[in-house]
C-alpha positions in Angstrom: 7.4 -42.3 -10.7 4.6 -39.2 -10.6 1.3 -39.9 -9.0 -0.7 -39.8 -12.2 1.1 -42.8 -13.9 -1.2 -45.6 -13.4 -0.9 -48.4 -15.6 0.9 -50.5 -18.6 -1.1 -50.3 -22.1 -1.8 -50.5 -26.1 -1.7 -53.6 -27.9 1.8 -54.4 -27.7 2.2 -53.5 -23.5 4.8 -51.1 -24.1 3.4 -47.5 -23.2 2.3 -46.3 -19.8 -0.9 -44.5 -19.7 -0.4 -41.1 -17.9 -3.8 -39.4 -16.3 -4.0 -35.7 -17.0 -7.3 -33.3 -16.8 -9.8 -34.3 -19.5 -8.7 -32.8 -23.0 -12.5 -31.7 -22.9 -12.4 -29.8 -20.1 -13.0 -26.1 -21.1 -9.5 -24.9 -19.4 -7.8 -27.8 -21.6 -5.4 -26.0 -23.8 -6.3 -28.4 -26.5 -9.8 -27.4 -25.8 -9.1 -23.9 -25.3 -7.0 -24.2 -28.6 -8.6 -26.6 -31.1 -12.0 -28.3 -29.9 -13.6 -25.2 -29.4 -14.4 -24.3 -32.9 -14.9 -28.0 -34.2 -18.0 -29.4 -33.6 -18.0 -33.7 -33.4 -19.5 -33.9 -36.3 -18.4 -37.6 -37.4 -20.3 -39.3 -40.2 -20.8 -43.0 -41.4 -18.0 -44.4 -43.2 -18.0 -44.1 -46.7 -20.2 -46.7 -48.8 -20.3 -48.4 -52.2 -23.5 -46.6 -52.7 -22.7 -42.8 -51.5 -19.5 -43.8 -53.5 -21.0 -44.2 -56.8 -22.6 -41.5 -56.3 -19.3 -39.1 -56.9 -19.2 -40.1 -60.9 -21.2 -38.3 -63.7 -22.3 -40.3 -67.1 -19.0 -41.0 -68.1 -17.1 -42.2 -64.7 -15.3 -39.1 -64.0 -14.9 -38.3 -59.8 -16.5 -34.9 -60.4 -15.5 -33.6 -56.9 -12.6 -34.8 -55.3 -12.7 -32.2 -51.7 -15.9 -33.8 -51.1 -14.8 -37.2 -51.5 -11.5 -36.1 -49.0 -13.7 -35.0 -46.6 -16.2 -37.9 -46.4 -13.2 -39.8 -45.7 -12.0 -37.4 -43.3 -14.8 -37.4 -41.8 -16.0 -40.8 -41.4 -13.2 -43.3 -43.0 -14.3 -45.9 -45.4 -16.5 -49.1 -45.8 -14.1 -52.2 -46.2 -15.9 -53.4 -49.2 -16.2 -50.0 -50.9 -11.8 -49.3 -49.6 -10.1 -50.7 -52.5 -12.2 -48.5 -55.3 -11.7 -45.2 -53.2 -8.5 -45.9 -52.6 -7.0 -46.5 -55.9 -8.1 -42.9 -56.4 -7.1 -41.8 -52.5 -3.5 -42.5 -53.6 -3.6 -41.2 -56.8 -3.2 -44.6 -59.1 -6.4 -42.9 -60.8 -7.0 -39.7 -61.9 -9.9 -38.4 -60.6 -10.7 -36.5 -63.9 -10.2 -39.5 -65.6 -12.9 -41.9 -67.1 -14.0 -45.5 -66.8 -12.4 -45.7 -70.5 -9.1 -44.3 -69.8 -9.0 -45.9 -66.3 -9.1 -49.0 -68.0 -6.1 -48.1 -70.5 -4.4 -46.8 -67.6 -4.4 -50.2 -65.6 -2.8 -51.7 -68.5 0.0 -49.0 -69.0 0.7 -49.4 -65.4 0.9 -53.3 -65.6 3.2 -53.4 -68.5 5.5 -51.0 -66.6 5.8 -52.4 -63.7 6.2 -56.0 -65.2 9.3 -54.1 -67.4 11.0 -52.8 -64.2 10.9 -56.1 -62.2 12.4 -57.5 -65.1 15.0 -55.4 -65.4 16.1 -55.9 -61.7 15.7 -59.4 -62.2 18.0 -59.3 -65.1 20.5 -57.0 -63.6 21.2 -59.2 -60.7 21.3 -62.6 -63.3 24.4 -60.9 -64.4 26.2 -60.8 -61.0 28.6 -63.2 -59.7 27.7 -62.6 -56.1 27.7 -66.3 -54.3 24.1 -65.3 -53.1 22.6 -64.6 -56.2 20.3 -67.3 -55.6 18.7 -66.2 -52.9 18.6 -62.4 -53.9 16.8 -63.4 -57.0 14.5 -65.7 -54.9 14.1 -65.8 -51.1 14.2 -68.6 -49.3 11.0 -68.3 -47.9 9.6 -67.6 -51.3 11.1 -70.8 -52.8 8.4 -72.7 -51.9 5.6 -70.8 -53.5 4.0 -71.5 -57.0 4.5 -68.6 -59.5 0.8 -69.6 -61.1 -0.1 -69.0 -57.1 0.2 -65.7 -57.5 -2.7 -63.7 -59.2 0.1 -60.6 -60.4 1.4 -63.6 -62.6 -1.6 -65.0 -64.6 -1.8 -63.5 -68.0 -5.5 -64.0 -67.6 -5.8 -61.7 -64.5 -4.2 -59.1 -66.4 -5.9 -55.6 -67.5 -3.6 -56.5 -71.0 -5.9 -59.3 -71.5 -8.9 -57.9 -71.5 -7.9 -55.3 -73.9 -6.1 -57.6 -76.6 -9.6 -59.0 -77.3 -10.1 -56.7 -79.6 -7.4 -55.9 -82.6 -7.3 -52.5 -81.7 -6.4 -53.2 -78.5 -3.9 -55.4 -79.5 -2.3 -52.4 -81.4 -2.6 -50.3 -78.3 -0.9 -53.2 -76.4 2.0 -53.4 -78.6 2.7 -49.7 -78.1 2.6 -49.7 -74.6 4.9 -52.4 -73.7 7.3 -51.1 -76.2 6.3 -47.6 -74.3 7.4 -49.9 -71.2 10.5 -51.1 -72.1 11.8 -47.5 -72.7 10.5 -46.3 -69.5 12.1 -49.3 -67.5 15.6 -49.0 -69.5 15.2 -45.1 -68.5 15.1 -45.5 -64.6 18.0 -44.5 -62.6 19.7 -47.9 -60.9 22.4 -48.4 -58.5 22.8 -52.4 -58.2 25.1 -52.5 -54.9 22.3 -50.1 -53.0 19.5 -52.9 -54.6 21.4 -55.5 -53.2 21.6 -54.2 -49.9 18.4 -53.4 -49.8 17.2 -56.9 -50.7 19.3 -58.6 -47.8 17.0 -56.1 -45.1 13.6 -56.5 -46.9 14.3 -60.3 -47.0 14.3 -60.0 -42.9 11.4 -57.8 -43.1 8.7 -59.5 -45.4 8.9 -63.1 -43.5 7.4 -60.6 -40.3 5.3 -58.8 -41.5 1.9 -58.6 -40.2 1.9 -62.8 -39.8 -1.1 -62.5 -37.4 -3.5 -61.9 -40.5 -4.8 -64.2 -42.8 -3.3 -62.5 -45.7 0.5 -63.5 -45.1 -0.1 -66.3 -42.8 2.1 -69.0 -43.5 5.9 -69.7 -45.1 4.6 -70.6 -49.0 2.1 -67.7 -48.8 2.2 -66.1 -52.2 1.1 -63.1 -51.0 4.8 -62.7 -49.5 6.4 -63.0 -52.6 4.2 -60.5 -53.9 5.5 -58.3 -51.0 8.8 -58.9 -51.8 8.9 -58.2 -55.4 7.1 -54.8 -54.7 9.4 -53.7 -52.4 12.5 -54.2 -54.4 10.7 -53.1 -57.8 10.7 -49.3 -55.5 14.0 -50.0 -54.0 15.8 -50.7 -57.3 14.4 -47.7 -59.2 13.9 -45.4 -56.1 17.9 -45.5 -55.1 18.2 -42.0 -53.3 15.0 -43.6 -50.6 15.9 -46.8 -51.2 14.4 -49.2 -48.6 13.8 -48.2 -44.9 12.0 -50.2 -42.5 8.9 -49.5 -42.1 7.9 -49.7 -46.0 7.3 -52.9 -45.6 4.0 -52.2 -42.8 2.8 -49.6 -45.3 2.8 -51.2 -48.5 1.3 -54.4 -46.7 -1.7 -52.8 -46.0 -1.9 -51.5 -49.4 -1.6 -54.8 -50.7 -4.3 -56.5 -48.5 -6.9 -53.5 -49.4 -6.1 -53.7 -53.0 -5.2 -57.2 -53.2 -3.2 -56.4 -56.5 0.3 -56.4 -56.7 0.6 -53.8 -59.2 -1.9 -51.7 -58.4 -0.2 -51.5 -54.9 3.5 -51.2 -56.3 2.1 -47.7 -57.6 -0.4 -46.6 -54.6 2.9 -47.1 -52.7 5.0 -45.5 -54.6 3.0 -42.2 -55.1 2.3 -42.4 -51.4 6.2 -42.7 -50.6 7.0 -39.9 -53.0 5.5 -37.1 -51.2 6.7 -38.7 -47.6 10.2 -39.8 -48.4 12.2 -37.3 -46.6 10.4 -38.6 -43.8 12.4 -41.9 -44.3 15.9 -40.3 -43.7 17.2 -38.6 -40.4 16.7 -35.2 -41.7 13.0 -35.5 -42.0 12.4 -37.4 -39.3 14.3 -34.9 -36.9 12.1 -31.8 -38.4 8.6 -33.6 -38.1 9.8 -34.6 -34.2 11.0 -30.9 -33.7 7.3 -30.3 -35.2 5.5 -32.5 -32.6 7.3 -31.0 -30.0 6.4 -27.5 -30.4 2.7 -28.8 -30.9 3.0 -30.5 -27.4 4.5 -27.6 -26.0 1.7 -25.3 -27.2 -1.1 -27.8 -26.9 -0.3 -29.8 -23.8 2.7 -28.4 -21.9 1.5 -30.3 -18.8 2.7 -33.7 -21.0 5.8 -32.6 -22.3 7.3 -31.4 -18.6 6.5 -35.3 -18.2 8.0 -36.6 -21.1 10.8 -34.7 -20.5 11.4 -35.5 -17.0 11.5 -38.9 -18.4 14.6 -38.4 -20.6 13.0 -38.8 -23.8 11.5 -35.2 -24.9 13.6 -35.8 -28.1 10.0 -38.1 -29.0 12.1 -40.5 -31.0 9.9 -43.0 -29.6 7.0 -41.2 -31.4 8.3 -41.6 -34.9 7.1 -45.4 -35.3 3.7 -44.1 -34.9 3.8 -41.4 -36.8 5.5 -42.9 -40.1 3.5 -46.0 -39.9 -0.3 -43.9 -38.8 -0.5 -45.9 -35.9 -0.7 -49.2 -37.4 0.5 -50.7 -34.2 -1.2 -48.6 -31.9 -4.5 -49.3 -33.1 -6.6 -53.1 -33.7 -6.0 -53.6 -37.5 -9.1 -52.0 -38.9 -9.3 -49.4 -37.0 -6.0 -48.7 -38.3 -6.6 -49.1 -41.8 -9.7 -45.8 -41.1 -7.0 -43.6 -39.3 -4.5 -44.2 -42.2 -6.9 -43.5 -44.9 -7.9 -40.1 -42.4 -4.8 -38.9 -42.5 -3.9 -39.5 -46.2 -7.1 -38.0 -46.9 -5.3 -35.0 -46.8 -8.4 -33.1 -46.6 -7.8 -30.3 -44.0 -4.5 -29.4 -45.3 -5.6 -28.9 -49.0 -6.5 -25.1 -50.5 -9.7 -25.6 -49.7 -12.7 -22.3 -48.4 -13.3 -24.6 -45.5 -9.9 -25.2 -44.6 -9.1 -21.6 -44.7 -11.9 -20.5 -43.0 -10.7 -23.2 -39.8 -7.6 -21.2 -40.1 -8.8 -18.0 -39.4 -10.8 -18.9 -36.7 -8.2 -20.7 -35.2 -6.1 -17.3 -35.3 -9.3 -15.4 -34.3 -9.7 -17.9 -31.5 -6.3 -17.5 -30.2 -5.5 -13.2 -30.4 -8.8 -13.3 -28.3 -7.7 -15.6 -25.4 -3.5 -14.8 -25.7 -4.0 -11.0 -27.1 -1.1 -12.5 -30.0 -1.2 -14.8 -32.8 2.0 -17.8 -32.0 1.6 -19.6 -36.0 -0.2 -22.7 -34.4 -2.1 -23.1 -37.8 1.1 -23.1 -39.5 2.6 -25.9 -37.2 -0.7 -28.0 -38.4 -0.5 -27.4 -41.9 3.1 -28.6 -42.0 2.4 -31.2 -39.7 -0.3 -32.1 -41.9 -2.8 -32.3 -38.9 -2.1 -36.1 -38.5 -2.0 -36.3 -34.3 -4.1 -33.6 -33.4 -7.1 -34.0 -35.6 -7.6 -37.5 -36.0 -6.9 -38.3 -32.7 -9.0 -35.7 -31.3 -12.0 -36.7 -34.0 -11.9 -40.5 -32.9 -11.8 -39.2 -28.9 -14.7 -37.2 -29.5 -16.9 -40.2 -31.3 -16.0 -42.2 -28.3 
């Protein structure tokens, strides 16, 4: 074993800490490369307060890049995460108003509720011996439906708008709007039962060490469950993939709304779901490793003198933004970072970065390689956060 591998680490005692010249050191090539032009300039995370502050008169978000990068840039208060991120992950418009957020909560309710019926109804027509238990897990038998806030009628955004009779009209139209929508959604029942026998395995696991799921007849399971088989039924080209399950749990926790997170997680897996099958999981590895070829070549010699420069190994963390690298809330402000998608957007002060990045390099290398390129596709997640979270340190 080299000289410079000292000891076992991280939080499950898996990964083996390898010593190699500072990254700050000015002959770094991560220094040379990226730090040089970034200043640590790290604010306070996002509060309730600075947050209100993003709305005019009538509730609209009236500048969503500087709401990105205050996230970017310094993650978000616990108790101001679940508003900011209905709107991080797109469940709100940001043009949209208090008014028509309100309407929109409803339409979103009604739909969901009309797709995990139709599931539910698809499979009561099987005559699979284990209909049972695909209906209901085992481990959710024990749990009281009027447990589970998703359930209660007088939880729902429907119910505070049928107290009025013309929200009672707009009601009616929307769950008949609902119906058609669910009845509309492409469905493959064999894939959905499959997929229910792995998430079944999954859900019990997941993240048990927090309060949240603790326990077998913890409703918040069910609530798991049903969300990940509402996407899996109606999603069939994805389906599910291990993995969705550590995702959408966080969602849930922050939100602490069923449907609210069903759709956060679905918008989220919709722009990352080629990541979820081998071909885009082999193109972002193939990414990585020309990063760490360019960025630290000293690491990948290592790495590949250990027989595993393919970086399979790296694709947990990378899918899953370091949930299990990272105590819990830390990782909740590193997944928000990166889904931030701040640096990556068309925005002056992302373009400008680029161009002194290229300016940067013709003036050490004499030739421009396309590193930019790499991080744009790449969509900056190891090199920028991890460097910003190093630097506050």
């Amino acid at each position: 074993m080299a000289s410079f591998l000292t000891r076992a680490s991280s939080f499950d005692g898996s990964f083996e800490v390898v010593d190699f010249p500072d990254p700050c050191d000015n002959h770094s090539p991560i220094r040379r490369l990226v730090s040089g032009d970034i200043p640590n300039s790290r604010t306070a995370p996002l509060s309730k307060a600075d947050f209100k502050r993003f709305f005019d008169e009538d509730g609209r978000l009236v500048d969503d890049h500087k709401l990105r990068k205050a996230v970017f840039k310094g993650g978000v208060q616990a108790d101001a995460r679940p508003e900011v991120w209905r709107f991080l992950f797109r469940l709100y418009p940001f043009t949209s108003t208090k008014r028509e957020r309100e309407l929109l909560q409803a339409e979103s309710y009604l739909k969901y509720q009309a797709l995990k019926q139709r599931w539910k109804d698809e499979l009561k027509h099987c005559n699979d011996s284990d209909i049972d238990e695909l209906l209901c897990s085992r481990y959710a038998k024990h749990v009281q439906l009027n447990e589970c806030k998703e359930l209660s009628e007088c939880n729902s955004p429907v119910s505070v708008l049928e107290r009025t009779s013309e929200g009672k009209m707009q009601i009616t139209c929307m769950k008949i709007q609902a119906q058609v929508y669910a009845g509309r959604q492409e469905f493959d029942l064999e894939e959905l039962k499959t997929s229910i026998r792995v998430i079944d395995k999954d859900v019990p696991r997941t993240d048990k060490e927090l309060q949240y799921f603790r326990g077998d007849d913890n409703p918040n399971m069910l609530l798991l469950r049903d969300a990940l088989i509402t996407f899996a039924a109606f999603h069939p080209k994805v389906g599910y993939a291990q993995g969705m399950n550590d995702i959408l749990s966080r969602l849930l926790l922050v939100l602490d709304s069923e449907v609210d997170s069903y759709w956060c997680f679905t918008r989220f897996i919709e722009e990352i779901q080629i990541e979820f099958i081998a071909e885009g999981m082999i193109k972002k590895l193939v990414l990585l490793k020309q990063l760490l070829k360019k960025l630290h070549p000293g690491l990948l010699d290592h790495i590949t003198l250990c027989g595993v420069d393919d970086l399979a190994f790296c694709h947990r963390w990378l899918i899953l933004g370091f949930k299990r690298e990272f105590p819990y809330q830390e990782g909740l402000m590193l997944f928000e970072i990166l889904s931030s998608h701040h640096m990556e957007l068309n925005s002056l002060e992302a373009e400008t970065q680029r161009r002194m990045q290229r300016r940067k390099h013709f003036e050490l290398e004499g030739f421009y390689m396309g590193l930019e390129w790499l991080i744009v596709i790449y969509l900056w997640q190891v090199d920028w956060c991890a460097l910003m979270m190093n630097l506050q340190n």
